[in-house]
C-alpha positions in Angstrom: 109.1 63.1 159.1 112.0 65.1 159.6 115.3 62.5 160.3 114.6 58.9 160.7 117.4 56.2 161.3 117.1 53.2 158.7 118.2 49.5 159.8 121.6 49.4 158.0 122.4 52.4 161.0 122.0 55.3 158.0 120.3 58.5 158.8 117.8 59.9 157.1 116.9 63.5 156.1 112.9 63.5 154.8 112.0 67.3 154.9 110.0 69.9 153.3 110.3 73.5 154.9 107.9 75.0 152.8 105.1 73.4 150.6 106.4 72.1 147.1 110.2 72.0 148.0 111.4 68.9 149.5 114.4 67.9 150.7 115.7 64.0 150.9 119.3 62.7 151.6 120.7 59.8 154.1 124.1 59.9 155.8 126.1 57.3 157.6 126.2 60.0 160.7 123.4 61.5 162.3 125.0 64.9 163.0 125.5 65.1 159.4 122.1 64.6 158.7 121.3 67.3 161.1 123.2 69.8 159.7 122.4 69.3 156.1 118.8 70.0 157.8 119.3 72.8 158.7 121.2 74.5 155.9 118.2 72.9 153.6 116.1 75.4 156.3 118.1 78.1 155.8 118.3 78.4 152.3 115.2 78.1 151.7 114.6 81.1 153.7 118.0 82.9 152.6 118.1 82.3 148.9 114.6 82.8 147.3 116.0 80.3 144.2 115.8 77.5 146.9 112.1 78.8 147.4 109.5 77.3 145.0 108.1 80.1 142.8 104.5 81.5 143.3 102.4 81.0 140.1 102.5 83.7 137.8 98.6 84.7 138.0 99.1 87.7 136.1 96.3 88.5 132.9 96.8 88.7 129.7 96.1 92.4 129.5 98.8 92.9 132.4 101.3 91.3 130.4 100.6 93.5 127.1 100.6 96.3 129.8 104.3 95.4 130.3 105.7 94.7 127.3 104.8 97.9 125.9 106.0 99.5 128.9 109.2 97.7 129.1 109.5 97.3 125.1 106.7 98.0 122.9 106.5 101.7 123.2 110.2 101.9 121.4 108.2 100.9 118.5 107.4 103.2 115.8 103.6 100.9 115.4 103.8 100.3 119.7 100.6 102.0 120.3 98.7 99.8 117.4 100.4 96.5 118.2 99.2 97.3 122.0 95.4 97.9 120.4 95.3 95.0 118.5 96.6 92.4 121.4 94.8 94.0 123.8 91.4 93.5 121.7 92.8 89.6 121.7 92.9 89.3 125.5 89.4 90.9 125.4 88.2 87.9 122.8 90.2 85.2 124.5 88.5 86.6 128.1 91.6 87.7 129.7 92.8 84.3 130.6 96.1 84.3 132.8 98.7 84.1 130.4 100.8 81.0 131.3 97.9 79.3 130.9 96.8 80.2 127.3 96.4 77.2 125.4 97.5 76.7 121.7 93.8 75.7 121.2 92.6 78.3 122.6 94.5 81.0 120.1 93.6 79.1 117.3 89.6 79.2 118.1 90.1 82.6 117.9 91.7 82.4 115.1 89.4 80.6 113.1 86.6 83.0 114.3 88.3 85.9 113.1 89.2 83.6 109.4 85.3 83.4 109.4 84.5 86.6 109.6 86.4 87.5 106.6 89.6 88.8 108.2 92.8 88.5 106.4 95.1 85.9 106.3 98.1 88.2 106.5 96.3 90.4 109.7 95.7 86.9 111.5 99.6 86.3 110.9 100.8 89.6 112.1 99.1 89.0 115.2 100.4 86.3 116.1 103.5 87.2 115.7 102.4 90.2 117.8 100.9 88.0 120.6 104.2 85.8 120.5 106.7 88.8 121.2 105.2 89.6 124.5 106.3 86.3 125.6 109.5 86.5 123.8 110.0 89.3 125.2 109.2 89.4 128.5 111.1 85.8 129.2 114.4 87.1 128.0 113.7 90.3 130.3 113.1 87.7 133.0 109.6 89.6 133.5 108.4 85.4 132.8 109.7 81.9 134.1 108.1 80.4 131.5 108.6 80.2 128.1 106.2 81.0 124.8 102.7 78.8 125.1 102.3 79.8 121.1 106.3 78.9 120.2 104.5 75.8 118.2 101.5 77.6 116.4 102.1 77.7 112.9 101.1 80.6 111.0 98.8 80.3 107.8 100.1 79.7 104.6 99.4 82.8 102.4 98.3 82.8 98.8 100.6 84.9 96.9 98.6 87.5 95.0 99.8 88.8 91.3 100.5 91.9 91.5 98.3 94.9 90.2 100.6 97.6 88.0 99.1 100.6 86.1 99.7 100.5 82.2 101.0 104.1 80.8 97.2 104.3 79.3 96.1 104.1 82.7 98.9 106.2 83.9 97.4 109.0 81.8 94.1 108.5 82.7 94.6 108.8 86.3 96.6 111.6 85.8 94.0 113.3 83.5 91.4 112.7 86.0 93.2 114.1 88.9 94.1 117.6 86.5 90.4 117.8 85.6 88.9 117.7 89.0 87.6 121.2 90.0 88.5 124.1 91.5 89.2 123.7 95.5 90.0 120.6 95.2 92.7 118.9 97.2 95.9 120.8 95.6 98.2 118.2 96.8 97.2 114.8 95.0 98.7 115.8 91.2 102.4 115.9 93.0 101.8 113.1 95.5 101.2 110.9 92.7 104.1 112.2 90.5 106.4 111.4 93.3 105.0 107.6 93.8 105.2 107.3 90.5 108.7 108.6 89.7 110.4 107.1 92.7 108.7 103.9 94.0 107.9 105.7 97.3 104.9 104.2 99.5 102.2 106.7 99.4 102.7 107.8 103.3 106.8 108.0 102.6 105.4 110.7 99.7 103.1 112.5 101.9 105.5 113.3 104.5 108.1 115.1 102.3 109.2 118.2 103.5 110.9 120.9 101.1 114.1 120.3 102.9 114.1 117.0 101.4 114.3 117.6 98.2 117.4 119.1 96.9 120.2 118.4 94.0 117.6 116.4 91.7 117.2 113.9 94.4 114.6 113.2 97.3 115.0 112.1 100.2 112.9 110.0 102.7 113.4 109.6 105.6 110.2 108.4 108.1 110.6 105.3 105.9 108.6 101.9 106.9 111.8 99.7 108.1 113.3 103.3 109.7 116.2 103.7 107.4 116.8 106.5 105.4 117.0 106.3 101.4 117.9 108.5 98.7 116.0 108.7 94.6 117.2 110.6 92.3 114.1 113.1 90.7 114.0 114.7 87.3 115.1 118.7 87.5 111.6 119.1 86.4 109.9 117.5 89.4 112.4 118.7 92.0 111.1 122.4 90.5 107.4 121.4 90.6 107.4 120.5 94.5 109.7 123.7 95.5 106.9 125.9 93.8 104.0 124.1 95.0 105.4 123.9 98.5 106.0 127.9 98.8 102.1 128.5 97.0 100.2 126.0 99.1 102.4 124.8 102.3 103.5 120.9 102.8 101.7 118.1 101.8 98.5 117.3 103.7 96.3 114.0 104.0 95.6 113.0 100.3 94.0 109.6 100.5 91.0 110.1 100.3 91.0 112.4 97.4 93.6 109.9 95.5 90.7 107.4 96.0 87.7 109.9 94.9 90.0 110.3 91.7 90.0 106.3 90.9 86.9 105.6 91.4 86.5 108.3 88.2 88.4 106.0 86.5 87.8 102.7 84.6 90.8 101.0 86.6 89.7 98.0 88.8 91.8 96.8 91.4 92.0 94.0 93.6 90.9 94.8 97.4 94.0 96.7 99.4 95.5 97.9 96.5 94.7 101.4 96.1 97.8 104.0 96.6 100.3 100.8 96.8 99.6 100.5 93.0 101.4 103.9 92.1 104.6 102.2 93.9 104.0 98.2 92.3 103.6 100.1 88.8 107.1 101.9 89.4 108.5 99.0 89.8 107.0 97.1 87.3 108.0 99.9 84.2 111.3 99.7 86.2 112.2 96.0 85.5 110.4 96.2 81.7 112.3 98.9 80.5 115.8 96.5 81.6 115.9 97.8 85.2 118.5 95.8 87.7 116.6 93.8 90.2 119.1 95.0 93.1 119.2 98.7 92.1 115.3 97.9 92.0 116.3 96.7 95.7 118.0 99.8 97.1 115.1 102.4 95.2 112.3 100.7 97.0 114.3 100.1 100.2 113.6 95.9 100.7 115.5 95.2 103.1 116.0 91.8 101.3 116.0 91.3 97.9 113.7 87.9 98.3 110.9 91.1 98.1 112.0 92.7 95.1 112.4 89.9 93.2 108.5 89.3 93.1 109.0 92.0 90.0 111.9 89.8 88.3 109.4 88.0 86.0 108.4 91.6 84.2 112.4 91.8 83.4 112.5 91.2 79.4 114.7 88.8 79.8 113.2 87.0 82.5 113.5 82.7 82.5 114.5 83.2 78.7 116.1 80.3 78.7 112.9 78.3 79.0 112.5 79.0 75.5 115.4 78.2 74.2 116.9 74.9 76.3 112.9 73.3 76.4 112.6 69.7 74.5 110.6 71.5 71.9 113.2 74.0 70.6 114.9 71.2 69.4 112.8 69.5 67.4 
């Protein structure tokens, strides 16, 4: 059926020039109808917009591919986001990915929750999984938009925190001085530096000589990328320029930090190894009367929402529940 004439004397236009694009209109002239077929031809051919789209038939894996060609490789964790989605698409069997299902995802995600993986992993991938498709559609690399926009990710239960006492300080620090000879010279100041600035334990590695200088240190291959500044004892700033002309910069410590606990009676809670020297900085920090936003600026949150996990070791901390409660007044 192309044009047809109807009994009122109308013309009508019934076409469909290429499979899934069709093309219906009626005009009180024939001629007109003709020509509006043949511009309806035309564009379709002309203008690929007037075309429909193919399906997208692309893989999973091809999309990861993409993104971190396009996007993921600006990423300072690129390379390991790319690991961990493209181990997804390897469980989830590589479907094409405009048609991955909610369900599907969270199948998988109840598998990994089964097998003991943590709550806040499962989280960051999919908010790793949901970025390729964000990203990608506002490149225009997709037509279509996110198939996980409405997964919700798990709730997390909000650990306490684990802090070193200054008993515990000393005993670390004790054990670490009493190791013996060849042992890894580089843990003693590591530590120190956590400890006297709040840094994260890979922050402290990386220190060069260069920055350190004028009682401060300064790091800089920081996790959100920004550069920070801590002011250091005079002490500590000559401790690292000595130690860095006798044995070099600082190497990989880790493993020797955790040889060093385990000597030790301190328990901590799973994950919580290294991180402790930088919670227990900030803990003594907001005992001894620290401000929660200079707390803010040493650690480098990028929103105080994260520091404030530490306000409730302040000394004056929710006071006022003391004093305004019913039972003062009694």
């Amino acid at each position: 059926m192309a044009i047809t004439s109807l009994p009122d004397g109308r013309w009508k236009v019934d076409i469909e020039p290429v499979k899934g694009r069709r093309f219906r209109k009626t005009f009180k002239a024939k001629a007109d109808a003709k020509r509006f077929e043949l511009v309806c031809r035309q564009k379709v051919i002309q203008d690929p917009e007037w075309s429909p789209r193919t399906k997208d038939q692309r893989k999973l894996s091809e999309l990861v591919a993409l993104w971190y060609d396009l996007h993921g490789h600006t990423l300072r964790d690129g390379e390991r986001r790319k690991r961990a989605l493209l181990c997804m698409a390897s469980r989830l069997k590589d479907p094409v990915a405009a048609k991955l299902t909610p369900s599907a995802y969270m199948i998988d995600r109840r598998k990994r929750s089964d097998s003991s993986i943590a709550d806040k992993t499962l989280n960051n991938e999919l908010t790793y999984i949901r970025a390729v498709y964000n990203e990608l559609y506002a490149l225009d690399q997709v037509k279509y938009e996110n198939p996980l926009s409405k997964v919700k990710p798990l709730k997390l239960q909000q650990r306490e925190l684990s802090w070193l006492t200054q008993d515990q300080i000393r005993e670390l620090l004790e054990v670490i001085r009493s190791r013996s000879a060849g042992a890894n010279p580089h843990l003693e100041l590591i530590v120190l530096v956590c400890l006297a600035t709040g840094a994260r334990w890979s922050e402290a590695q990386n220190l060069k000589p260069t920055s350190v200088r004028n009682r401060a240190v300064t790091f800089s291959n920081t996790k959100n990328g920004k550069v920070r500044t801590v002011p250091i004892s005079q002490d500590l700033e000559q401790r690292l320029q000595e130690h860095w002309k006798v044995y070099g910069p600082f190497t990989s410590s880790i493993g020797a930090f955790r040889r060093a606990l385990e000597k030790t009676t301190i328990e901590l809670p799973k994950g919580q190894a290294a991180h402790v020297l930088r919670h227990s900085f900030a803990s003594h920090f907001m005992m001894n009367g620290g401000n929660i936003l200079t707390l803010q600026k040493i650690l480098g949150h990028s929103a105080v929402t994260v520091t404030m996990r530490y306000a409730h070791l302040s000394p004056d901390h929710l006071q006022e529940s003391l004093r305004f409660s019913p039972l003062s007044f009694l």
